[in-house]
MILUMBA-40098 format. One record per residue: residue number from 1; residue in three letters; x, y, z of N, C-alpha, C, O in turn. Coordinates in steps of 0.02 Angstrom, whole numbers, plus 32768, in hexadecimal, padded with zeros to 4 digits. Layout:
residues N
<pt num="NUM" residuo="Ala" n_px="X" n_py="Y" n_pz="Z" ca_px="X" ca_py="Y" ca_pz="Z" c_px="X" c_py="Y" c_pz="Z" o_px="X" o_py="Y" o_pz="Z"/>
...
This chain:
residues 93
<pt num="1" residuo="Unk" n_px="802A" n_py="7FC5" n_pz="8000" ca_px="8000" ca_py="8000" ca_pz="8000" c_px="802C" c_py="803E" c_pz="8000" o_px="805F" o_py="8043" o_pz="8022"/>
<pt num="2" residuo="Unk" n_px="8018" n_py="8064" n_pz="7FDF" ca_px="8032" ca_py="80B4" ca_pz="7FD9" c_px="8023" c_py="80DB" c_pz="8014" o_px="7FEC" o_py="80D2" o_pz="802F"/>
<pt num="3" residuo="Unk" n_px="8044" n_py="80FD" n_pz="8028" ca_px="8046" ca_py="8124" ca_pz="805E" c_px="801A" c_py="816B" c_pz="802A" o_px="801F" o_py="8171" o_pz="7FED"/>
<pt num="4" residuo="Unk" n_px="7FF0" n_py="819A" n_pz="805C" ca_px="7FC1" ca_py="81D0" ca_pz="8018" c_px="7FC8" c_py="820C" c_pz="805E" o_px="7FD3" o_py="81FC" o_pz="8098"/>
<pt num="5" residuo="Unk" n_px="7FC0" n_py="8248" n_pz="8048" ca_px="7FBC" ca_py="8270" ca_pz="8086" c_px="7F8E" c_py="8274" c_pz="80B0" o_px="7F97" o_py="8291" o_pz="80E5"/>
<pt num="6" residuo="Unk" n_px="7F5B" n_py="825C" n_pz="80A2" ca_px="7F27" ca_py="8253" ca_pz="80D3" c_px="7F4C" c_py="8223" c_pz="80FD" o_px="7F5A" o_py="8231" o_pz="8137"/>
<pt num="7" residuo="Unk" n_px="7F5A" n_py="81F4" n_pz="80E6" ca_px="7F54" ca_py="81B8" ca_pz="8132" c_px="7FA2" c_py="81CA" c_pz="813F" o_px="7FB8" o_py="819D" o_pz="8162"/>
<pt num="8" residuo="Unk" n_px="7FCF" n_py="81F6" n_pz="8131" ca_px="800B" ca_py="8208" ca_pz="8140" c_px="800D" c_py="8236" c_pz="8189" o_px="8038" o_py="8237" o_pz="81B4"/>
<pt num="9" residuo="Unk" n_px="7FC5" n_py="8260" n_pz="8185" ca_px="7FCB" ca_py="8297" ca_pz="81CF" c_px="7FBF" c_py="8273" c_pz="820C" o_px="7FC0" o_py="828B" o_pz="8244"/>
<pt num="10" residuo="Unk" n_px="7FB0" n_py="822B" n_pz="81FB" ca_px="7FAC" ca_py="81F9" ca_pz="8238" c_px="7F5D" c_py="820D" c_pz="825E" o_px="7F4C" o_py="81FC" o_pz="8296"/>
<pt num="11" residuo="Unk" n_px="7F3B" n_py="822E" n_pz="8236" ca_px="7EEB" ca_py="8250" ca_pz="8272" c_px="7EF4" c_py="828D" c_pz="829F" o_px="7ECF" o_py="82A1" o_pz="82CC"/>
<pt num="12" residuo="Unk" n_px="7F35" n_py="82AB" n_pz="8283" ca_px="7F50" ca_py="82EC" ca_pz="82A9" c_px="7F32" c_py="832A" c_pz="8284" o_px="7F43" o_py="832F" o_pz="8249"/>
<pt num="13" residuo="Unk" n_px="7F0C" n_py="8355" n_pz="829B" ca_px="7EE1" ca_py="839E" ca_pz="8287" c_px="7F10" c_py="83B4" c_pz="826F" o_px="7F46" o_py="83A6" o_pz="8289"/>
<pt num="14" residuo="Unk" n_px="7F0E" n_py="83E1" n_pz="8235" ca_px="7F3F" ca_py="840D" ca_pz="820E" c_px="7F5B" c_py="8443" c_pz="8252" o_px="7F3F" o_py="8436" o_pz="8287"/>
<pt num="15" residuo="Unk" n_px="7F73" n_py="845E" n_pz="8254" ca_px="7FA0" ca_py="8486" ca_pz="827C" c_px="7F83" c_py="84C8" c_pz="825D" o_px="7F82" o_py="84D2" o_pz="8221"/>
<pt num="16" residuo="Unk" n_px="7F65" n_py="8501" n_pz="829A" ca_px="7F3A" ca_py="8542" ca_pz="8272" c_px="7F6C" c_py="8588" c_pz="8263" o_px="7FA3" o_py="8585" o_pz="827E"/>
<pt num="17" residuo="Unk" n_px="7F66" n_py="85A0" n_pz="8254" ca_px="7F8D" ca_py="85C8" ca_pz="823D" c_px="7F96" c_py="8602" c_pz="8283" o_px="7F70" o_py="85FD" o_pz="82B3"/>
<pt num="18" residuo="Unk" n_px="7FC5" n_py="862D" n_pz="8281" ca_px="7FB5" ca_py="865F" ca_pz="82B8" c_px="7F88" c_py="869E" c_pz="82A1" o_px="7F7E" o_py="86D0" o_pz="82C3"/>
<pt num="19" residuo="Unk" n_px="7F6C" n_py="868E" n_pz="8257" ca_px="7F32" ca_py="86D2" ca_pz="8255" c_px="7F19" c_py="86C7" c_pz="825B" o_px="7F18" o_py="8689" o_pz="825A"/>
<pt num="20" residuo="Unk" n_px="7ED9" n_py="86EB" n_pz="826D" ca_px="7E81" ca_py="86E9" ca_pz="827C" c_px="7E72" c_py="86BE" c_pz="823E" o_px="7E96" o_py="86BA" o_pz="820C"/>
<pt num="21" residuo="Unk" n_px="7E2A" n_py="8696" n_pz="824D" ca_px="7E1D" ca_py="866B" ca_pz="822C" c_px="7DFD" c_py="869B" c_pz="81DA" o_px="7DF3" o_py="8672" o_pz="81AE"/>
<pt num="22" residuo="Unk" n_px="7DF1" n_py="86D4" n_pz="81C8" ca_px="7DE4" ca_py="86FF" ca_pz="8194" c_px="7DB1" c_py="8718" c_pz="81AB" o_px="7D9C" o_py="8741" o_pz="8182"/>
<pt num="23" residuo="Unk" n_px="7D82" n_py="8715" n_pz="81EF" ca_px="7D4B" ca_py="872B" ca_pz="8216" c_px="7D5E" c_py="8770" c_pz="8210" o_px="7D92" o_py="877F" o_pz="822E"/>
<pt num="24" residuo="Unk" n_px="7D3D" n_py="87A8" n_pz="81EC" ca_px="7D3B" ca_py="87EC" ca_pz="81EB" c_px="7D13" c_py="8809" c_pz="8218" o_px="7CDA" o_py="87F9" o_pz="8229"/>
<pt num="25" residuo="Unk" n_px="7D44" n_py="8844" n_pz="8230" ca_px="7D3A" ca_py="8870" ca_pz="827E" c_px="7CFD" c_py="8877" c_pz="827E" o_px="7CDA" o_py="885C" o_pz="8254"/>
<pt num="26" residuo="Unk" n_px="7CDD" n_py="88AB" n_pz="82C1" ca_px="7CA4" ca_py="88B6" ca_pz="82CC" c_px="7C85" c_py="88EA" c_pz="829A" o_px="7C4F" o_py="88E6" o_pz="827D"/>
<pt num="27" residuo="Unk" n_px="7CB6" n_py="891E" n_pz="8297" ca_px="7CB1" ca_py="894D" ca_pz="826F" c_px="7CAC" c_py="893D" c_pz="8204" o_px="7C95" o_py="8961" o_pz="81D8"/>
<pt num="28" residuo="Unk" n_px="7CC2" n_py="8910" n_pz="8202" ca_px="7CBF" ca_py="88E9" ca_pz="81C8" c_px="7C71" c_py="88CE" c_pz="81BB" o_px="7C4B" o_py="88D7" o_pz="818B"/>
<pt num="29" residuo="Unk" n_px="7C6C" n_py="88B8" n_pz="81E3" ca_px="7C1C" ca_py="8890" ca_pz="81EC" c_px="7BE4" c_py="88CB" c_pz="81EB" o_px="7BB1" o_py="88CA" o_pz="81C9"/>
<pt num="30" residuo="Unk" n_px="7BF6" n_py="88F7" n_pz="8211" ca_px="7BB1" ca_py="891B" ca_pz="8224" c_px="7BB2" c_py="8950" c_pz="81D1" o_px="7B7C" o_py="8955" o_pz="81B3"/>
<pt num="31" residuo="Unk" n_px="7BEB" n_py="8971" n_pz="81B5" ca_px="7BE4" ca_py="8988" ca_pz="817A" c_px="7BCC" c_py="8954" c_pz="8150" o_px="7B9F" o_py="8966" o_pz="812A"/>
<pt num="32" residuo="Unk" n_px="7BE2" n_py="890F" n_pz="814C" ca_px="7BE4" ca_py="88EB" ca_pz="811C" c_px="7B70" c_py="88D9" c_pz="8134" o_px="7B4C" o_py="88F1" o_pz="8107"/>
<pt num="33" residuo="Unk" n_px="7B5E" n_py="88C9" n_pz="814D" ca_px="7B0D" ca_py="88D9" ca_pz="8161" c_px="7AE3" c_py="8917" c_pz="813C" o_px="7AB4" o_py="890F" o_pz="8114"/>
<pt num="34" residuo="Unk" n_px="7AFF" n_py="8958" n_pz="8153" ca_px="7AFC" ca_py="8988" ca_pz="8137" c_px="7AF6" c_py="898D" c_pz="80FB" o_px="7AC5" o_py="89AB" o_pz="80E6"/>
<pt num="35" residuo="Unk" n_px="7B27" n_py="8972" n_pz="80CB" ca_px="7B23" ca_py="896E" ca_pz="8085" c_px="7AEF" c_py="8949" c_pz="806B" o_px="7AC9" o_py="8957" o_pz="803D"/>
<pt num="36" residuo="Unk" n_px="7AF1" n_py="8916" n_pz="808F" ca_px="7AA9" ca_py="88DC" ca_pz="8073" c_px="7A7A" c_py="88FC" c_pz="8072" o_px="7A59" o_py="8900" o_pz="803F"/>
<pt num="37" residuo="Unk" n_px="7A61" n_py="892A" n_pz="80C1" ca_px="7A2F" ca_py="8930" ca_pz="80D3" c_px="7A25" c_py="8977" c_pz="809C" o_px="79EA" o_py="8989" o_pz="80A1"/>
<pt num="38" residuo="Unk" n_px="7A43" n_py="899A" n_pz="8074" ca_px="7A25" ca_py="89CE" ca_pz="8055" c_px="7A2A" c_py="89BD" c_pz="8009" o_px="7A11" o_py="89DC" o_pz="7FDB"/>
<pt num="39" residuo="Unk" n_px="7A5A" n_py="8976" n_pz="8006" ca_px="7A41" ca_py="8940" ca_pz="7FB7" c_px="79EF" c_py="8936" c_pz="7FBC" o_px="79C8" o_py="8946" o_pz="7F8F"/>
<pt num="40" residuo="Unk" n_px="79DE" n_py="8919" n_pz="7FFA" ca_px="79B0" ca_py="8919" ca_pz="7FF0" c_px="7968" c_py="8946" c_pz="7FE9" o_px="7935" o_py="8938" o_pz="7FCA"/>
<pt num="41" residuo="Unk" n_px="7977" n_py="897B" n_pz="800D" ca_px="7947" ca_py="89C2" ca_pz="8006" c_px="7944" c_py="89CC" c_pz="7FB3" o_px="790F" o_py="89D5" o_pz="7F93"/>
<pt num="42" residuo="Unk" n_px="7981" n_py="89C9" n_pz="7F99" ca_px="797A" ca_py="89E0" ca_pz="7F62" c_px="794F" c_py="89A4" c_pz="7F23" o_px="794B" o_py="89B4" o_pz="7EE8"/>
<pt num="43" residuo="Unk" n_px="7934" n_py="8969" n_pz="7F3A" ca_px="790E" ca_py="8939" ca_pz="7F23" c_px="78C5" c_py="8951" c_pz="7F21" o_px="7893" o_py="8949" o_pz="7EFE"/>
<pt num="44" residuo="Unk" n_px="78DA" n_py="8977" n_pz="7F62" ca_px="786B" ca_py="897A" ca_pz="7F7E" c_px="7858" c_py="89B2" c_pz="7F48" o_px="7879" o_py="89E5" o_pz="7F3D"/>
<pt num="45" residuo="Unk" n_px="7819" n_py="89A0" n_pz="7F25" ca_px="77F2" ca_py="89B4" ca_pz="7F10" c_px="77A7" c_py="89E3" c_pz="7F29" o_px="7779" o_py="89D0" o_pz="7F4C"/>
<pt num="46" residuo="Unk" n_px="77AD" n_py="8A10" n_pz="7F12" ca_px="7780" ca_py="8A3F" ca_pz="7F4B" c_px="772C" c_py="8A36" c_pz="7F0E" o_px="7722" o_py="8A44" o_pz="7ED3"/>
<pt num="47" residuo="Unk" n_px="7704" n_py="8A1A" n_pz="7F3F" ca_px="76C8" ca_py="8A0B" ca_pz="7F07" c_px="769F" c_py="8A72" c_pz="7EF7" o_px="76A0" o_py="8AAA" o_pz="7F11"/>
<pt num="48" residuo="Unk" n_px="7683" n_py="8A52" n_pz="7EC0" ca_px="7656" ca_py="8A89" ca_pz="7E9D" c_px="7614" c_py="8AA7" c_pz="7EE7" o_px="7602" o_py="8A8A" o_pz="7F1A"/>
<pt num="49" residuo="Unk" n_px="7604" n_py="8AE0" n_pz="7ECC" ca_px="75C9" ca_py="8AFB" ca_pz="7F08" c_px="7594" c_py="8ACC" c_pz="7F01" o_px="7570" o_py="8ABD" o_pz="7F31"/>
<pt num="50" residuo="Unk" n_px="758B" n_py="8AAB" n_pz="7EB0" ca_px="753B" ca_py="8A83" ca_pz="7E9B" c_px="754F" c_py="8A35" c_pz="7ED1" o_px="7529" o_py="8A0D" o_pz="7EEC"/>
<pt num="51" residuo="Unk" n_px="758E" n_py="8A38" n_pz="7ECE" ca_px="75A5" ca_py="89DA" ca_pz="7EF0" c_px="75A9" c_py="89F6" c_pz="7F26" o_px="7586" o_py="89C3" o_pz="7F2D"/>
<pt num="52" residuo="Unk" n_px="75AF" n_py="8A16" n_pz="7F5D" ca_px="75B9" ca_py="8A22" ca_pz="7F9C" c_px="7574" c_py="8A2E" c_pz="7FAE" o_px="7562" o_py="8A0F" o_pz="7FE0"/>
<pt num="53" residuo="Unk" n_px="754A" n_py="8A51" n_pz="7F94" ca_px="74FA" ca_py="8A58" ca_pz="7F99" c_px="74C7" c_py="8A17" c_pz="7F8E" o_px="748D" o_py="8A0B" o_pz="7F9F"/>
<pt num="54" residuo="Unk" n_px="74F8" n_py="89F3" n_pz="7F6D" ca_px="74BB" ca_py="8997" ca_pz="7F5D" c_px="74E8" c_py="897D" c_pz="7F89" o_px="74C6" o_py="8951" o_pz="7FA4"/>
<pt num="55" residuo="Unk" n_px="7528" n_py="897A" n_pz="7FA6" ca_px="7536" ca_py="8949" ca_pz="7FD5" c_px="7516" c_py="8954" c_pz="800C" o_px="74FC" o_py="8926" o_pz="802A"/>
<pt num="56" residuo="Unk" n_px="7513" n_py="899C" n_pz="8024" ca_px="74F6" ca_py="89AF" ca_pz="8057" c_px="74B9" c_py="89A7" c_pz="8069" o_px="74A4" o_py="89A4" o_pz="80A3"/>
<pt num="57" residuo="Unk" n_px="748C" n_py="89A1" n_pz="801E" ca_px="743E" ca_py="896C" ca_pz="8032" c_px="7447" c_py="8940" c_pz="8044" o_px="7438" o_py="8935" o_pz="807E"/>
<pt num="58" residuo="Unk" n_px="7467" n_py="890A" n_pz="801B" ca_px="747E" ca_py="88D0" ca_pz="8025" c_px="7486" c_py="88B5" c_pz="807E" o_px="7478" o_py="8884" o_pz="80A0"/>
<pt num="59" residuo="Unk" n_px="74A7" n_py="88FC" n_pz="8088" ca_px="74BF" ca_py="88CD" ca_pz="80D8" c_px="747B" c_py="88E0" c_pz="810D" o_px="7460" o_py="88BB" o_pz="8137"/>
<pt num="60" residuo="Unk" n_px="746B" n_py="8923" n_pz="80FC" ca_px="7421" ca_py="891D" ca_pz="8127" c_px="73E2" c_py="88EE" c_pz="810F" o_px="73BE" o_py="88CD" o_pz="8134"/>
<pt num="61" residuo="Unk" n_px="73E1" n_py="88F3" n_pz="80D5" ca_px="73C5" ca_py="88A4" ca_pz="80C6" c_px="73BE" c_py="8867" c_pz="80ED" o_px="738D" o_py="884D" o_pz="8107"/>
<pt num="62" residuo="Unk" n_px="7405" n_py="8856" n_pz="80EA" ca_px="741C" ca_py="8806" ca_pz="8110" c_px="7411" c_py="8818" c_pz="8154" o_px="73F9" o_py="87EA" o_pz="8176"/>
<pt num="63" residuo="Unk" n_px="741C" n_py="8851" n_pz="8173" ca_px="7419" ca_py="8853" ca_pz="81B0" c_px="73DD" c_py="8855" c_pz="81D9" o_px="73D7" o_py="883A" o_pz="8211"/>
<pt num="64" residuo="Unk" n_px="739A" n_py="8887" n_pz="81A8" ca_px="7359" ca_py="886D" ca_pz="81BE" c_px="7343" c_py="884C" c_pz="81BD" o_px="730F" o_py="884B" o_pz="81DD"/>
<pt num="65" residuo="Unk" n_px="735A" n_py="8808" n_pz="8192" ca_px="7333" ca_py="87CA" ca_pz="818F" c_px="7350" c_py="87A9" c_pz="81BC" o_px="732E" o_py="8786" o_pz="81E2"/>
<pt num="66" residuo="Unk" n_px="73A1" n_py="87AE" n_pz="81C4" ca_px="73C4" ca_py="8781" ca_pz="820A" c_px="7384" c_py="878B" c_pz="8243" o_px="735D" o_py="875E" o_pz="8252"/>
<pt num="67" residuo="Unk" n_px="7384" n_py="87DF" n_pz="8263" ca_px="7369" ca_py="87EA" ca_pz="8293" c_px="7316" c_py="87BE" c_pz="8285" o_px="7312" o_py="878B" o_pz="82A6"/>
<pt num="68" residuo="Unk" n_px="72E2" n_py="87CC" n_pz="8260" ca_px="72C1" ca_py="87B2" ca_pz="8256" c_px="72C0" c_py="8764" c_pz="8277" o_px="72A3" o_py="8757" o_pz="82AC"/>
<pt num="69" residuo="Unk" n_px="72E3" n_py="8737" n_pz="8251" ca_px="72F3" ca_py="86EE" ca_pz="824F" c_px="72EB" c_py="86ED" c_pz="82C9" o_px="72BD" o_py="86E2" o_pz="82F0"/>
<pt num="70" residuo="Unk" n_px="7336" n_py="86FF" n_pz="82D0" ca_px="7347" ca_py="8700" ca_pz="8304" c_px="72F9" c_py="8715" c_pz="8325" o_px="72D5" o_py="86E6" o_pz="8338"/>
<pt num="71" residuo="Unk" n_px="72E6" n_py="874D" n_pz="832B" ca_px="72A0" ca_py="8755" ca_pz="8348" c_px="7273" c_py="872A" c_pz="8354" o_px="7253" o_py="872F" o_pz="8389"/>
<pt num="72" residuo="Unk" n_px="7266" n_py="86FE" n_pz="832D" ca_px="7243" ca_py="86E3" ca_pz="8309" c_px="7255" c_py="868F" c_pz="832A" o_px="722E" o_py="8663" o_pz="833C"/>
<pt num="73" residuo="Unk" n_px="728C" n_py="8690" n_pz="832A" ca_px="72A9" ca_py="863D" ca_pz="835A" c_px="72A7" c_py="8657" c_pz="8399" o_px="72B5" o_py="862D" o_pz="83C4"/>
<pt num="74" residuo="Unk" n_px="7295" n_py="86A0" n_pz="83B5" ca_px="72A6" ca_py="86AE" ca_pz="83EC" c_px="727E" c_py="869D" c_pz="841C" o_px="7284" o_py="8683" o_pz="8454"/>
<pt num="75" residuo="Unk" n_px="7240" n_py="86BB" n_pz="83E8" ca_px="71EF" ca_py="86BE" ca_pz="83FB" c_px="71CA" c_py="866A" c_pz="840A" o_px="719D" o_py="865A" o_pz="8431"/>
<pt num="76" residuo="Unk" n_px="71F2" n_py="8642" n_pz="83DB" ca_px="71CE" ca_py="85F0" ca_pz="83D5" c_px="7207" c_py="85DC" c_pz="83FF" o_px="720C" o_py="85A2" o_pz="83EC"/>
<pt num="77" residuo="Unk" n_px="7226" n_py="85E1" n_pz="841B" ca_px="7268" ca_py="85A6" ca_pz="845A" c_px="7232" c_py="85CA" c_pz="84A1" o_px="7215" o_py="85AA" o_pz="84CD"/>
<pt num="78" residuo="Unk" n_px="7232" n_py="8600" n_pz="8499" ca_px="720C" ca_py="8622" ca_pz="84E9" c_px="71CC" c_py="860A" c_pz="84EB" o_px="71B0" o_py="8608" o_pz="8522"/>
<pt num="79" residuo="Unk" n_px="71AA" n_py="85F4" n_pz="84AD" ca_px="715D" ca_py="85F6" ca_pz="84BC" c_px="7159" c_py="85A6" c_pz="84C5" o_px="712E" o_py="858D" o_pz="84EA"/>
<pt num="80" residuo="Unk" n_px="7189" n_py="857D" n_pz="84A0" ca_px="718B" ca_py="8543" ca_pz="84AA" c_px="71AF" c_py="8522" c_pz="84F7" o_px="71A6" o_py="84EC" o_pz="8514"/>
<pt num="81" residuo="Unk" n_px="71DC" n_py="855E" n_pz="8509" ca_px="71FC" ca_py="8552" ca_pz="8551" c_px="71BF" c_py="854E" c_pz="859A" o_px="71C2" o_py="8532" o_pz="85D1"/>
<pt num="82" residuo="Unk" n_px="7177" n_py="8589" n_pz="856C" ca_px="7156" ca_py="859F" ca_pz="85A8" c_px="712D" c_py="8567" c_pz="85A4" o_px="710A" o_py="8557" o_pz="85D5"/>
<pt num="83" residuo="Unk" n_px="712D" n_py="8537" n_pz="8556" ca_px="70EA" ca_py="850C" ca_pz="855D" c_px="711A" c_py="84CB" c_pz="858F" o_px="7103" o_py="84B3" o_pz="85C2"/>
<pt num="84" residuo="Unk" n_px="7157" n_py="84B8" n_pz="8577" ca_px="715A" ca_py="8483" ca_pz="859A" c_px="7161" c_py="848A" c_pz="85D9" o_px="715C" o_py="8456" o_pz="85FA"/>
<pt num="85" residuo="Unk" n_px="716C" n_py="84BF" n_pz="85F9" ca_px="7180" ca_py="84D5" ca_pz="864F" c_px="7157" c_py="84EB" c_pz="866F" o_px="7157" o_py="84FA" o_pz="86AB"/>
<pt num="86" residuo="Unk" n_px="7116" n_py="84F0" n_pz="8632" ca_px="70D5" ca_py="8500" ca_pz="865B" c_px="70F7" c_py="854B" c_pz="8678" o_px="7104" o_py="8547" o_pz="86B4"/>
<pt num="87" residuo="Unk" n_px="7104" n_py="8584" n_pz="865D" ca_px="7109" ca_py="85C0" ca_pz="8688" c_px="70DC" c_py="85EF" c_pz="8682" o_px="70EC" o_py="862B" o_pz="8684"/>
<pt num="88" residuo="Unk" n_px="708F" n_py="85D5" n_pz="8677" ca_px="705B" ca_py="8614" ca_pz="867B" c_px="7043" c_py="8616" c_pz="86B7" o_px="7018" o_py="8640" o_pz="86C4"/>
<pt num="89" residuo="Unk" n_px="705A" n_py="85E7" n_pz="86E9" ca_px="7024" ca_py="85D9" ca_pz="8736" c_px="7050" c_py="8621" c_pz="875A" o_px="7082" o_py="8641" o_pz="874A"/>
<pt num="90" residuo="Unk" n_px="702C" n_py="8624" n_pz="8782" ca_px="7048" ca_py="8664" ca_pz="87BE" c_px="7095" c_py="8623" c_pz="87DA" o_px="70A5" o_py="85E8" o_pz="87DA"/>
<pt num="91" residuo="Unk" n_px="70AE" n_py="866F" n_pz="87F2" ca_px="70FD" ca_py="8651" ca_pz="880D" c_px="70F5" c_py="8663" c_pz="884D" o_px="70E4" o_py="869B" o_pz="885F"/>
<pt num="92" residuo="Unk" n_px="7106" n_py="8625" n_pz="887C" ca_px="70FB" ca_py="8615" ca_pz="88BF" c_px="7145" c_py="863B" c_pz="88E2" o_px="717C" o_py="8642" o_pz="88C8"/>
<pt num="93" residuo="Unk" n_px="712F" n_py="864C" n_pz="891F" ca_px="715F" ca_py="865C" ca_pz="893E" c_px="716C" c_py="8638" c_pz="897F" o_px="719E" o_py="8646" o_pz="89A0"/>
């Protein structure tokens, strides 16, 4: 068998260098964020007055029918809570 460099380091970890592992400073990082974060501003798209005016139905829309719905399960769990617990009798003290 051939001796190959793998099975030559005997299972011994490479030996690390004395520089930092290439981990860039704090100050590196927080500019380097910065940049992303205004790559990305410059992506966002600012909608039209007609699309900001139909989304804005849109969400009071969904939201009166949420409330609706919710009301509505609120009204049948309590009335069904009062039929099975019997809570129309007077409350004893």
């Amino acid at each position: 068998m051939t001796e190959t460099a793998a099975s030559s380091s005997k299972g011994r970890p490479a030996k690390k260098s004395a520089k930092k592992s290439g981990k860039p400073g704090l100050f590196a990082r927080i500019a380097l964020f910065l940049r992303q974060v205004i790559g990305e501003l410059r992506k966002v798209v600012t909608p039209t007055r007609k699309e900001l005016i139909n989304m804005t139905i849109v969400v009071l829309v969904f939201v009166v029918i949420m409330m609706a719905i919710v009301t509505g399960l609120d009204l049948a769990f309590g009335k069904a809570v009062l039929w099975i617990f019997g809570g129309a009798g007077p409350v004893e003290q």
